[in-house]
C-alpha positions, -999 to 999 in steps of 0.1 A, spaced: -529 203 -356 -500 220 -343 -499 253 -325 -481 281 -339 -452 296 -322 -454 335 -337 -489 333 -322 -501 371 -310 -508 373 -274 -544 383 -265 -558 402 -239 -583 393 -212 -612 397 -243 -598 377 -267 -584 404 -288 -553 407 -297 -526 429 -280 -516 458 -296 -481 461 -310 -459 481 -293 -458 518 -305 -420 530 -324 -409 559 -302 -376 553 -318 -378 590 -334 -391 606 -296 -358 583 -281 -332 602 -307 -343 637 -297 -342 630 -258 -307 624 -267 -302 649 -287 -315 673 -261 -297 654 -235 -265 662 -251 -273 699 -253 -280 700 -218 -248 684 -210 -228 710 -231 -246 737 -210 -242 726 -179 -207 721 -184 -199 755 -204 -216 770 -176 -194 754 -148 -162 762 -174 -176 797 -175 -179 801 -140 -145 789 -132 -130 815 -156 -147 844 -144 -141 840 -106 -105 835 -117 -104 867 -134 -123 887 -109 -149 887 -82 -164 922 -84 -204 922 -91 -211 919 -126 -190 885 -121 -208 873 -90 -244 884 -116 -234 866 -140 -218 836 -119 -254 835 -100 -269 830 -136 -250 802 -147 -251 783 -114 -292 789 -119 -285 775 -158 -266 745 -144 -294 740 -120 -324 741 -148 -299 720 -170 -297 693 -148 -337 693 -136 -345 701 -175 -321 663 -182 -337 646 -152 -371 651 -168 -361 638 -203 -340 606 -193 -375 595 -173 -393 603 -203 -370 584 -226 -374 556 -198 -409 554 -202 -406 555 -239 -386 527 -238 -401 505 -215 -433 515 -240 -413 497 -269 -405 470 -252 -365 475 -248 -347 464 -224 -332 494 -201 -312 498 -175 -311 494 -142 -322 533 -128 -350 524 -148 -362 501 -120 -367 530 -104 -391 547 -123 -416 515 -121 -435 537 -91 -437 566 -109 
């Protein structure tokens, strides 16, 4: 008898291992939101750069302090989703880049 090669692999109990779970849906809308995040952070920075060119007077420097806190929670917010894409990923079975090695401690 021969052996066949699309045998499942099984698990320490004999079972077979699961397939892995499509996140392929979850993946799109980490993008999605990735992008967004992107376009806020930069028409923040664009903002900012407008404003102080126009004037510096107080409502400016408010709403300058606002927008440097936006591109702050933008870029924490899109740190957040890229590891959770990661992990997503590396749940699927895909191969990912190389900043993904970095998330193997986590």
């Amino acid at each position: 008898m021969s052996k066949s090669k699309t045998r499942r692999k099984t698990s320490s109990e004999g079972a077979p291992a699961p397939d892995p779970i499509d996140h392929s849906e979850s993946i799109a809308t980490c993008q999605r939101i990735l992008r967004s995040l992107t376009g806020v952070m930069i028409g923040a920075f664009v903002s900012i750069v407008v404003l102080t060119t126009i004037s510096v007077g107080d409502f400016v420097q408010f709403v300058g302090r606002g927008l440097y806190y936006a591109i702050l929670a933008s870029a924490v917010i899109s740190l957040a989703v890229w590891a959770f894409r990661v992990r997503l990923e590396r749940q699927m079975g895909k191969n990912t880049a190389i900043g993904a090695e970095v998330l193997k401690g986590l």
